[in-house]
Structure formats: structure tokens, C-alpha cells
N, CA, C and O atoms as a DFTB+ gen file, in Angstrom:
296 C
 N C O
     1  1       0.845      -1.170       0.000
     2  2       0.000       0.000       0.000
     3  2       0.898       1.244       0.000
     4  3       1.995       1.307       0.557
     5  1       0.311       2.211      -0.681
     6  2       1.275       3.440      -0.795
     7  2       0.785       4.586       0.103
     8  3      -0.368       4.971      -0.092
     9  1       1.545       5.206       1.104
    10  2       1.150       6.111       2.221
    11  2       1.920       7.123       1.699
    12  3       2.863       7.012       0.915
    13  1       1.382       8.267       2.260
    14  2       2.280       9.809       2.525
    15  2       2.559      10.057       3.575
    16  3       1.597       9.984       4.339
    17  1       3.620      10.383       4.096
    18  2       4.289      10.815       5.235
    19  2       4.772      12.368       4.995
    20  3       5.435      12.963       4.146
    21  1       4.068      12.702       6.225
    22  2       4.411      14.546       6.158
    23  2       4.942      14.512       7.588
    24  3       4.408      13.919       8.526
    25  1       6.241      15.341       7.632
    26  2       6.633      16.008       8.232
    27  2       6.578      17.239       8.865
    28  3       7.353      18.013       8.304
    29  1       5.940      17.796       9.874
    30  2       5.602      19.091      10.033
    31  2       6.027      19.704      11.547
    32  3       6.080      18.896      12.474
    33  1       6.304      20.998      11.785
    34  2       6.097      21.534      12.433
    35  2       4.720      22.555      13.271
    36  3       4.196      23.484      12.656
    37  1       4.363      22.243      14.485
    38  2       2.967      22.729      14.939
    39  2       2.923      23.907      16.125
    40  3       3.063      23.598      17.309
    41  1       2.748      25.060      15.763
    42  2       3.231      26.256      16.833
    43  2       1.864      26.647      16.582
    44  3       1.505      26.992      15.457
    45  1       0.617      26.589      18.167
    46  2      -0.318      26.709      18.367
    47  2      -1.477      26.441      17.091
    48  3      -1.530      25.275      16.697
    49  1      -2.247      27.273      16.536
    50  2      -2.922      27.328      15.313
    51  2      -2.120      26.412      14.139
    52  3      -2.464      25.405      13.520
    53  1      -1.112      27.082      14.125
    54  2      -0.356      26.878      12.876
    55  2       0.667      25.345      12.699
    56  3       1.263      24.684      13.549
    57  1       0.533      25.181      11.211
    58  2       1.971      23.817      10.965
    59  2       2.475      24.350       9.677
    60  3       1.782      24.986       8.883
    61  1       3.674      24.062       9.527
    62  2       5.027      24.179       8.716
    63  2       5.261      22.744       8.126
    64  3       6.140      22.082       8.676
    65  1       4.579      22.177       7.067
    66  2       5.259      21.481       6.549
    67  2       6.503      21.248       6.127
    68  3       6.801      21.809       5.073
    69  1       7.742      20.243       6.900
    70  2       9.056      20.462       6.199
    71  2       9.442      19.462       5.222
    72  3      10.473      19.643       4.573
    73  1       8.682      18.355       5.032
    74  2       9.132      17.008       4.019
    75  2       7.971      16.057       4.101
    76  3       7.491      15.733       5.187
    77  1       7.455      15.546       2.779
    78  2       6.649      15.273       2.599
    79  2       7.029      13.871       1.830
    80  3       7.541      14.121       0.738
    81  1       6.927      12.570       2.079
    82  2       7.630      11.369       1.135
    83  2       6.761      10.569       1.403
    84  3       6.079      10.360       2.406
    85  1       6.874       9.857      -0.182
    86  2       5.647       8.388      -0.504
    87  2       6.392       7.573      -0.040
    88  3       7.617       7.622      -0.152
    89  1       5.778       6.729       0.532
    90  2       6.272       4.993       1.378
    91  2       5.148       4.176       1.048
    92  3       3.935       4.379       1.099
    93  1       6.011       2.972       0.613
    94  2       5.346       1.737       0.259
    95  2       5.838       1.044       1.192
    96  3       7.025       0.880       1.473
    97  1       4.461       0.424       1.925
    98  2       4.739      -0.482       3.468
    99  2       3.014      -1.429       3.385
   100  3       1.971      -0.993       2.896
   101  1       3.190      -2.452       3.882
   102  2       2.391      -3.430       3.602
   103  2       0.946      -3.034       4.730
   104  3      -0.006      -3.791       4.539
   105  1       0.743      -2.042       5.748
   106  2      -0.092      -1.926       6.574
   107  2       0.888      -0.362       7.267
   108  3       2.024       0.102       7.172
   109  1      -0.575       0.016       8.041
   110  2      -0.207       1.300       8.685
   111  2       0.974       1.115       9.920
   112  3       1.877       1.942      10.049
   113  1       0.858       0.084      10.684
   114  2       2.160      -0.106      11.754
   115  2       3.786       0.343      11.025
   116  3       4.717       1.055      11.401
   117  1       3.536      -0.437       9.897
   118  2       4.987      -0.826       9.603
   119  2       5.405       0.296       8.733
   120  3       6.536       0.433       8.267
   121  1       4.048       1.358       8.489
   122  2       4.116       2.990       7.298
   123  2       4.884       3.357       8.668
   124  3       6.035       3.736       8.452
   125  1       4.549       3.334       9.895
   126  2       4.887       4.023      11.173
   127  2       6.130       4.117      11.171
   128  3       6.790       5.156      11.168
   129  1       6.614       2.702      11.171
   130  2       7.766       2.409      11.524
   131  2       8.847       3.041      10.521
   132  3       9.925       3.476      10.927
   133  1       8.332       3.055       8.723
   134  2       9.483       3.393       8.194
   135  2       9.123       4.945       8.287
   136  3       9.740       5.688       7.524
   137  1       8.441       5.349       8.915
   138  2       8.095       6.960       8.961
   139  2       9.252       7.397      10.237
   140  3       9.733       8.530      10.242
   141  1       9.506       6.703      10.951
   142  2      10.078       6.972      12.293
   143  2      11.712       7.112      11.606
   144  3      12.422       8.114      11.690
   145  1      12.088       5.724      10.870
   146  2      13.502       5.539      10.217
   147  2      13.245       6.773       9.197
   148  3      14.327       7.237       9.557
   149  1      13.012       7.260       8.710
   150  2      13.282       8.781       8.067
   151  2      13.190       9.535       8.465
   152  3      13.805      10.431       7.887
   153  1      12.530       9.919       9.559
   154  2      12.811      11.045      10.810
   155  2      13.985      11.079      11.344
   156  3      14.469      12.113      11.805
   157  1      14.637       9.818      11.337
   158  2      16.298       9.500      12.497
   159  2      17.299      10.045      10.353
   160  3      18.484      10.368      10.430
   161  1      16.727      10.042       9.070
   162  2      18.150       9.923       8.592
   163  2      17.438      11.070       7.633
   164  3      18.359      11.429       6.899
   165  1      16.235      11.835       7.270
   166  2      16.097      12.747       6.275
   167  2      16.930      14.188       6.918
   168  3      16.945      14.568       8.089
   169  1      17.361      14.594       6.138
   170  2      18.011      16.280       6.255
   171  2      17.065      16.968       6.119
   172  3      16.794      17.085       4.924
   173  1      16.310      17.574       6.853
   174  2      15.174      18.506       6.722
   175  2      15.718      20.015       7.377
   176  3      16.743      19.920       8.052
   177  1      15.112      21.419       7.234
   178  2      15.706      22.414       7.157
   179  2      15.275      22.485       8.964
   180  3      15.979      23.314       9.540
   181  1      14.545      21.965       9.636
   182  2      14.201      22.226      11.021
   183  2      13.516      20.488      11.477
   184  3      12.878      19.764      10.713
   185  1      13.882      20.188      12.869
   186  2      13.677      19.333      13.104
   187  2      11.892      19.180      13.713
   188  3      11.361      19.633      14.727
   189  1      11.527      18.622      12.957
   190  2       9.955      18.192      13.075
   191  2       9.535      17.831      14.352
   192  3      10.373      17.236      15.031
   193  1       8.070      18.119      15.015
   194  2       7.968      17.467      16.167
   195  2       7.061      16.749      15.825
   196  3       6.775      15.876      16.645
   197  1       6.190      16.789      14.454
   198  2       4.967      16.318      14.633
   199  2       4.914      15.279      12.786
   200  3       5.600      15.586      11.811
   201  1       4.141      14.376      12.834
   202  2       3.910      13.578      11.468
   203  2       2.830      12.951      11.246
   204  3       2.086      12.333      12.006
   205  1       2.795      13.138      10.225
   206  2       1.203      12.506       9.676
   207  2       1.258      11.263       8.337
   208  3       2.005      11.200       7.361
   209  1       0.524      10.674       8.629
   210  2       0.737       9.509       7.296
   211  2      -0.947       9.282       6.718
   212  3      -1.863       8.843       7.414
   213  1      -1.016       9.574       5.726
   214  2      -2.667       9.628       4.808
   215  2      -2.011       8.664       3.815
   216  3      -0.820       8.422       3.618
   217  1      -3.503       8.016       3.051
   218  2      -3.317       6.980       2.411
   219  2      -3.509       7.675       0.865
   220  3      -3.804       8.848       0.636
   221  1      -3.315       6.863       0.124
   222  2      -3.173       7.537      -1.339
   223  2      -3.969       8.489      -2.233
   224  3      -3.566       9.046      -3.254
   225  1      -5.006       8.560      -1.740
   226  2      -6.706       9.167      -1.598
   227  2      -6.873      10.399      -0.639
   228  3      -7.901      11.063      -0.507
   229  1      -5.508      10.611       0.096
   230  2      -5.720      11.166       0.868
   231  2      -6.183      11.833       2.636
   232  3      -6.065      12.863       3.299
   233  1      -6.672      10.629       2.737
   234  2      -7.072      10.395       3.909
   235  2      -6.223      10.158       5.281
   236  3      -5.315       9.333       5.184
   237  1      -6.337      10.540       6.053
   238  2      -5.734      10.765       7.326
   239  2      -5.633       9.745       8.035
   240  3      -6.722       9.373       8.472
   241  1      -4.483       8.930       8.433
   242  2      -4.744       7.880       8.964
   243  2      -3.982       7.531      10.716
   244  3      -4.246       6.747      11.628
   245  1      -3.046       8.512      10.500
   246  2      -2.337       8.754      11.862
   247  2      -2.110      10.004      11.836
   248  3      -1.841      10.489      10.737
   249  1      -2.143      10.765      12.863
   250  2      -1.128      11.754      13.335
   251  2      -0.910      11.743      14.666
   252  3      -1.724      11.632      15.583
   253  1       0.524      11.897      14.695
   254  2       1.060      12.245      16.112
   255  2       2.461      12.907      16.255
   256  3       3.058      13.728      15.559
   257  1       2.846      12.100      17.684
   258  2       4.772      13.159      17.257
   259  2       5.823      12.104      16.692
   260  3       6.122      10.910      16.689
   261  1       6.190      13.399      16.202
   262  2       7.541      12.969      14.915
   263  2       8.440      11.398      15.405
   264  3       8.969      10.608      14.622
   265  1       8.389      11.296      16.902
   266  2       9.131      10.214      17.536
   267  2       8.365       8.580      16.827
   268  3       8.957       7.516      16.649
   269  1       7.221       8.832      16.609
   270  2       6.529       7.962      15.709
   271  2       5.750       7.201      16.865
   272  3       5.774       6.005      16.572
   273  1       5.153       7.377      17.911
   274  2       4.792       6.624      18.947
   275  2       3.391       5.972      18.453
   276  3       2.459       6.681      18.073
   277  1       3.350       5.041      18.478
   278  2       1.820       4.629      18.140
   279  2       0.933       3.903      19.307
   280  3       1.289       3.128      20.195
   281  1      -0.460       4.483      18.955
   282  2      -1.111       4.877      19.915
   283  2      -1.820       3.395      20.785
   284  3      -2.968       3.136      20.424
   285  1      -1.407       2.750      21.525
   286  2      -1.887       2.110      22.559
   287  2      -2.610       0.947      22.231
   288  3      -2.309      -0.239      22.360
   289  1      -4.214       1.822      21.520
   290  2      -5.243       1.317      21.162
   291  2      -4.985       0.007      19.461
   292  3      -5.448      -1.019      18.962
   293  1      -4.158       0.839      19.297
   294  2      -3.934       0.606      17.586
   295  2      -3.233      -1.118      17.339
   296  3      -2.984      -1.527      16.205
């Protein structure tokens, strides 16, 4: 399955998108996981606190912080 991973920064109201990359990963855990390994090696102009991964359509399927923590329930 093909996900988007955004990188962003979040200061109250506002986010700063800094890097935005397609990942092909077989389910949302493992989009997580390679979302986390490009947080530890992409060169981005400011270090992100926050990331989001939507599916090819668009749709929103995680967000949380950049550390990639996934949520409990999931």
C-alpha cells in the first residue's frame, strides 16, 4: 500500500510542513515504523515534532509526534 508521510512543524494554530515522502509499506504499523527511520536519517531544514501519514486518496490515517509513537489502542 502506498502512504504519505508529512513532516511538520505545529506552533499553536499553525503547521510548517518540512518534508513530505511516498512509502510503500504493507499496513499502517509498519508505514509508522518506516516513517520513524526517516525522521532519524532525512536532512530537513528544522527538526519536526509532529507527522502525519494519509493513504493515497488522501485520507488521514495517523497523526502524532515525529518520535513515531503509536497509539496504545492501535
Amino acid at each position: 500500500m502506498n502512504f504519505v508521510v508529512e513532516f511538520y512543524r505545529s506552533r499553536d494554530a499553525d503547521e510548517a510542513i518540512l518534508d513530505r515522502v511516498s512509502l510503500e509499506a504493507p499496513n499502517l504499523r509498519a508505514a509508522l515504523q518506516g516513517a520513524t527511520e526517516l525522521f532519524r536519517s532525512l536532512a530537513m531544514p528544522q527538526i519536526p515534532d509532529r507527522l502525519r501519514i494519509s493513504d493515497e486518496d488522501g485520507s488521514e490515517l495517523y497523526a502524532g509526534p515525529a518520535d513515531g509513537a503509536y497509539p496504545a489502542d492501535g
